[in-house]
N, C-alpha and C positions, 0 to 999 in steps of 0.2 A: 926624623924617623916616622914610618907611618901610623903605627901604634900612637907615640906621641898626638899624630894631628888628630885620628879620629878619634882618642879620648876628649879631646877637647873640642870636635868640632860638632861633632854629632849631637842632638837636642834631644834624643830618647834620653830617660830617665835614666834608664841602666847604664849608660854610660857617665852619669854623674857624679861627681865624689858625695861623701853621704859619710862627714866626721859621728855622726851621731850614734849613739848606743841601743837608737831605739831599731823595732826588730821591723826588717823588710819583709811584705807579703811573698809569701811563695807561691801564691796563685791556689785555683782552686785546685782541691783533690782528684784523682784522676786526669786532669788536663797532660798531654803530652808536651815534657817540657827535653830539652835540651842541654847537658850540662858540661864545658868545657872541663875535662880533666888537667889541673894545673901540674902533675906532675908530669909531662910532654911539654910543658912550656920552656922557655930559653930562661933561666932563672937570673942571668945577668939583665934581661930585659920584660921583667912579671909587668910592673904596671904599663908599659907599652903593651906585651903582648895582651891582658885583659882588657886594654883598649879597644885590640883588633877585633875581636873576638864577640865583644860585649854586643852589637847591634844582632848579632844573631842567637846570643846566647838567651836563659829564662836564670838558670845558674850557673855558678859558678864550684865547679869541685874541687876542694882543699883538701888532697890528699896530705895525711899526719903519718908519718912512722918514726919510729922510737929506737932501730934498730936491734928491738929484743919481741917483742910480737912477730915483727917480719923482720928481715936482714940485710933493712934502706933504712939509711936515715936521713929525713927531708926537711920539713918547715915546722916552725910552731909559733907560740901568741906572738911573737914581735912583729913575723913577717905578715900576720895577717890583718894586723893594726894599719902597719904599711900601707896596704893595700886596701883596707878600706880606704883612706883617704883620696883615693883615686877613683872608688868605683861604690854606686850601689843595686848592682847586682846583689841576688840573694847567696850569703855566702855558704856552703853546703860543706862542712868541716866533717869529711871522714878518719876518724882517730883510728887507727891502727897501734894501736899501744896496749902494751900488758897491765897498765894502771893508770887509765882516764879519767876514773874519778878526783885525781892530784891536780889534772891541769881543765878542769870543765870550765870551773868558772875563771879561769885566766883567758879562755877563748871567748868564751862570751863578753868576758870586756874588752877584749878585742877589737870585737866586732862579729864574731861568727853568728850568723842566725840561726845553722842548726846546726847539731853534734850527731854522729852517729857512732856508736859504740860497737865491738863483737858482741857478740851471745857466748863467745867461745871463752872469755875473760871471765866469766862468771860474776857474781853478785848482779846481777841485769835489773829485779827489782829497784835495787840500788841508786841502782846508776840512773834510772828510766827516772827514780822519784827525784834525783837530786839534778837532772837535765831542765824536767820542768819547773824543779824552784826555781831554777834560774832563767826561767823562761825562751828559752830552747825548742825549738820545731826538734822534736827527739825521733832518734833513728837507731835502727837495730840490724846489726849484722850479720851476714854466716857467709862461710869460705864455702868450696863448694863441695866438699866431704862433708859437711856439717847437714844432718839430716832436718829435712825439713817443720819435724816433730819437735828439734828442740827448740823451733822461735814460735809455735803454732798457739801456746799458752799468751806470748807477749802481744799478740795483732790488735787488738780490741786497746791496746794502751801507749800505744807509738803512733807517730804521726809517717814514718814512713821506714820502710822493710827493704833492704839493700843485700840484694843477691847477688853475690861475687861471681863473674862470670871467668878469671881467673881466679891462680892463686895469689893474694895481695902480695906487695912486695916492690914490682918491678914493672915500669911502664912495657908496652910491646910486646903483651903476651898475645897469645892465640885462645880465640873465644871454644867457650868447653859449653857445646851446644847442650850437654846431659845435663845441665842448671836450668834448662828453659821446663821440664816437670814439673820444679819448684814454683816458679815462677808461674807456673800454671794452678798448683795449688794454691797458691797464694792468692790469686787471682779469683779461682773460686771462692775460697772463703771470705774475700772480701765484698765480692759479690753478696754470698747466699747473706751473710754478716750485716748488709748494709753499712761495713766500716770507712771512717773516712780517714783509709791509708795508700799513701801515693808505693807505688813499688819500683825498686830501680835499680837497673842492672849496671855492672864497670865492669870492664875488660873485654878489648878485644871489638871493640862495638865498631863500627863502622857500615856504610851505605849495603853492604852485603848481610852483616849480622843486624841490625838495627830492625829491619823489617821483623826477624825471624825473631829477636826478643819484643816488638810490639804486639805479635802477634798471640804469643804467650800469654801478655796479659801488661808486660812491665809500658811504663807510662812516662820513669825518668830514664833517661838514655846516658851515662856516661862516657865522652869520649875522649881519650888524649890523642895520642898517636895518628891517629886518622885526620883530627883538628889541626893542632899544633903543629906536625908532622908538614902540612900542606901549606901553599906559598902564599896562599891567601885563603887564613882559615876560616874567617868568618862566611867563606863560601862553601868550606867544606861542612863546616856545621849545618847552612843549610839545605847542602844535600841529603845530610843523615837524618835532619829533620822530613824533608819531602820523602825519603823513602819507608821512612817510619811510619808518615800521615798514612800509606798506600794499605796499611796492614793492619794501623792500631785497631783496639777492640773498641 
């Protein structure tokens, strides 16, 4: 299988297994990175397909649902223990769950490198304080009815701000371009802030919308469906990357 060969034949690092617990660089702040949404992946075939994928990837995104936050129920710690062993990619574990705080530190010995939680879930302080005991690149979320007032207090204390460009739940949705405002403010304040928070859009993203949330402001680009979707996706990633380069800020 080809997955198979190129996890193992390719000599970039990100394509290397990495048993280890210690936590992988995410790269600088701001850098335009690119991040394979694993929920579009062939789930009979995760470590081939993050094989394929990984020469073009920066991350890796670990969509988490619970089937009570949203109304999919997908992976948790065992599968992404898995998975490290095949890959060290930076693993970007978005929890979708009505109570994250119960499984943080099971993802972190995992192997997750960062956790991102809702705003929506409440206790945020919380969660934000107990991400980074566990030494966690912490990340904070909003759907995209969630006003951009209620994460504006958190920026200055996350490492990175994850603007839903659907509504979570379900791979294949269509990008809800009225989230790029946000995405704009955010941008400012991190700006005029001199904050060192990476911002990053899922849903719907692909060589079309990619440009139009770079432009915005966002910097991590999540994509499934567009990737995974494609017959060779490590080439579709890096279209969505070259169209993104055309516009970033």
């Amino acid at each position: 299988m080809l997955g198979a060969l190129r996890l193992n034949a390719d000599a970039a690092g990100s394509t290397v297994a990495d048993n280890s617990n210690a936590p992988r660089d995410p790269g600088p702040f701001g850098d335009l990175r690119i991040a394979p949404s694993l929920l579009s992946a062939d789930f009979g075939l995760l470590a081939e397909q993050v094989g394929e994928v990984a020469p073009a990837a920066d991350w890796l995104h670990v969509d988490v649902m619970d089937a009570h936050f949203v109304p999919n129920l997908t992976i948790g710690p065992p599968v992404v223990a898995s998975l490290r062993r095949h890959s060290s990619l930076f693993f970007d574990c978005h929890l979708m769950m009505t109570d994250p705080a119960r499984y943080l530190e099971d993802f972190a010995q995992a192997g997750a490198d960062g956790c991102t939680v809702h705003v929506e879930v409440g206790g945020t302080n919380e969660l934000i304080a107990q991400m980074r005991s566990l030494g966690l690149h912490t990340g904070l979320a909003l759907n995209p009815d969630t006003p951009f007032e209620i994460v504006e207090p958190y920026l200055g204390d996350v490492d990175l701000l994850l603007c839903m460009t659907v509504f979570p739940g379900f791979g294949g949705q269509s990008f809800i371009a009225e989230v790029m405002d946000k995405v704009t403010l955010a941008r400012a304040a991190v700006d005029s802030g001199g904050l060192a928070l990476d911002i990053e859009v899922d849903g719907g993203i692909d060589t079309t919308t990619a440009p139009v949330a770079a432009a915005a402001g966002a910097n991590v680009l999540v994509a499934g469906s567009a990737v995974f979707g494609h017959e060779r996706p490590w080439e579709a990633a890096d279209a969505i990357r070259a169209a993104a380069r055309s516009r970033a800020k």
